[in-house]
C-alpha positions in Angstrom: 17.4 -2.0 9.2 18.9 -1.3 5.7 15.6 -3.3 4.2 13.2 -1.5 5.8 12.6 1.5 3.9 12.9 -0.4 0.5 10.1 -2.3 1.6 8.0 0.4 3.0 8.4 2.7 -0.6 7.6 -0.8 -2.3 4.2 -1.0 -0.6 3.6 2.4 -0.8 3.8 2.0 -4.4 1.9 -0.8 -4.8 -0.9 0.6 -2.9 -0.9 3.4 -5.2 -1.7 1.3 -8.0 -5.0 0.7 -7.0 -7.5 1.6 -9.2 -10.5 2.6 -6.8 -10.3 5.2 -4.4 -11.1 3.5 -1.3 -8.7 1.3 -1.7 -5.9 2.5 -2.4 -7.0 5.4 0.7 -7.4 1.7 3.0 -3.8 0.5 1.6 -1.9 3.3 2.2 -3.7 4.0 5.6 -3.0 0.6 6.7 0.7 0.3 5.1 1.5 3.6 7.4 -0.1 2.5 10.8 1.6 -0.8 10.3 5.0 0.9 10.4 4.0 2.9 12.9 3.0 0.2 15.1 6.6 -1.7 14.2 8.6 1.4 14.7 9.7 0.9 18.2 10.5 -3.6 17.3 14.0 -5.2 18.3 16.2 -6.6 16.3 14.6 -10.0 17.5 11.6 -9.1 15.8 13.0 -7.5 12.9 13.6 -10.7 10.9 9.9 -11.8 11.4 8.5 -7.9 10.4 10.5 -8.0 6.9 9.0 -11.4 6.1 5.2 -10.6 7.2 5.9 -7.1 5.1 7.3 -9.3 1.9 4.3 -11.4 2.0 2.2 -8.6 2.2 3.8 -7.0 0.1 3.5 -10.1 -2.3 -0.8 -9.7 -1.2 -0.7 -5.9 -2.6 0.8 -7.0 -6.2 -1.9 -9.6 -6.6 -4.4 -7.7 -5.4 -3.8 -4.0 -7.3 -3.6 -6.9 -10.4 -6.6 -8.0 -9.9 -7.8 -4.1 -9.2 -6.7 -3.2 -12.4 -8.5 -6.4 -14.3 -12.3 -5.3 -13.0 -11.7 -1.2 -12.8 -15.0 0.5 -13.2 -15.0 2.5 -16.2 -16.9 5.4 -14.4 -14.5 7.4 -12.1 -15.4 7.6 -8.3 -16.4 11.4 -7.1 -13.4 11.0 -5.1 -11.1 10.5 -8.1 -12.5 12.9 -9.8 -12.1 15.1 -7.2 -8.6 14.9 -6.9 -8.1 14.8 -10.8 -9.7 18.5 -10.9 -7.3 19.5 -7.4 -4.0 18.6 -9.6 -5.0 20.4 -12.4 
Protein backbone atom coordinates (compact mmCIF):
# COMPACT_ATOMS: atom_id res chain seq x y z
CA UNK A 1 0.00 0.00 0.00
CA UNK A 2 3.08 2.14 0.87
CA UNK A 3 3.78 2.29 -3.15
CA UNK A 4 0.77 3.46 -4.18
CA UNK A 5 0.70 6.93 -3.73
CA UNK A 6 4.39 7.29 -5.02
CA UNK A 7 3.22 5.86 -8.04
CA UNK A 8 0.03 7.78 -8.42
CA UNK A 9 2.10 11.55 -7.85
CA UNK A 10 4.65 9.93 -10.42
CA UNK A 11 1.99 9.71 -13.09
CA UNK A 12 0.41 12.66 -12.19
CA UNK A 13 3.57 14.28 -12.98
CA UNK A 14 4.29 12.84 -15.93
CA UNK A 15 1.02 13.55 -17.42
CA UNK A 16 1.71 17.04 -16.61
CA UNK A 17 4.52 17.15 -18.80
CA UNK A 18 2.69 17.03 -21.77
CA UNK A 19 2.95 19.64 -23.99
CA UNK A 20 -0.65 19.82 -25.71
CA UNK A 21 -3.65 20.47 -23.92
CA UNK A 22 -5.67 17.59 -24.71
CA UNK A 23 -3.38 15.44 -23.63
CA UNK A 24 -2.25 16.07 -20.83
CA UNK A 25 -6.40 16.88 -19.92
CA UNK A 26 -6.77 12.76 -21.37
CA UNK A 27 -3.64 11.74 -19.04
CA UNK A 28 -4.63 13.08 -15.99
CA UNK A 29 -8.42 12.17 -16.63
CA UNK A 30 -7.46 8.71 -17.26
CA UNK A 31 -4.52 8.44 -14.45
CA UNK A 32 -7.46 9.47 -11.84
CA UNK A 33 -10.41 7.18 -13.04
CA UNK A 34 -7.88 4.37 -13.06
CA UNK A 35 -7.31 4.80 -9.39
CA UNK A 36 -10.58 5.16 -8.86
CA UNK A 37 -11.55 2.04 -10.44
CA UNK A 38 -8.54 0.12 -8.30
CA UNK A 39 -9.48 1.83 -5.12
CA UNK A 40 -11.61 -0.80 -3.62
CA UNK A 41 -8.60 -4.07 -5.07
CA UNK A 42 -7.27 -6.73 -2.49
CA UNK A 43 -4.18 -7.28 -1.61
CA UNK A 44 -4.25 -10.21 -4.21
CA UNK A 45 -4.52 -7.83 -6.80
CA UNK A 46 -2.33 -5.32 -5.49
CA UNK A 47 0.93 -6.84 -6.78
CA UNK A 48 -0.45 -6.99 -10.38
CA UNK A 49 -1.99 -3.05 -10.09
CA UNK A 50 1.69 -1.61 -9.15
CA UNK A 51 3.21 -3.45 -12.04
CA UNK A 52 0.42 -2.48 -14.79
CA UNK A 53 0.87 1.26 -13.16
CA UNK A 54 4.91 1.00 -13.52
CA UNK A 55 4.51 0.08 -17.03
CA UNK A 56 2.28 2.71 -17.65
CA UNK A 57 3.97 4.76 -15.92
CA UNK A 58 7.09 3.70 -18.03
CA UNK A 59 4.32 4.47 -21.42
CA UNK A 60 3.78 8.23 -19.93
CA UNK A 61 7.76 9.08 -19.88
CA UNK A 62 8.13 7.93 -23.48
CA UNK A 63 5.30 9.36 -24.59
CA UNK A 64 5.46 13.20 -22.88
CA UNK A 65 9.28 12.65 -24.53
CA UNK A 66 8.16 12.24 -27.61
CA UNK A 67 5.36 15.28 -26.78
CA UNK A 68 7.99 17.43 -26.07
CA UNK A 69 10.21 16.51 -29.42
CA UNK A 70 7.14 17.55 -31.99
CA UNK A 71 5.40 20.48 -29.63
CA UNK A 72 3.60 23.00 -31.93
CA UNK A 73 5.09 26.18 -31.65
CA UNK A 74 1.62 27.96 -31.71
CA UNK A 75 -0.17 27.59 -28.22
CA UNK A 76 -3.59 25.84 -28.13
CA UNK A 77 -6.66 28.42 -27.13
CA UNK A 78 -6.89 26.19 -24.18
CA UNK A 79 -3.27 26.90 -23.13
CA UNK A 80 -3.54 30.14 -23.60
CA UNK A 81 -6.54 30.28 -21.77
CA UNK A 82 -5.24 29.03 -18.73
CA UNK A 83 -1.81 31.03 -19.18
CA UNK A 84 -4.06 34.36 -18.93
CA UNK A 85 -6.34 32.58 -15.63
CA UNK A 86 -2.75 32.25 -13.62
CA UNK A 87 -1.74 35.54 -14.35
Amino acid sequence: MAQVVPLFRSLMREGRAFMDYNFRSYAMRRIRLGFDQNRGAGASQLPELLEEGRSALLLLRRQSSVSRLFQNSDPSVMASTQASLKK
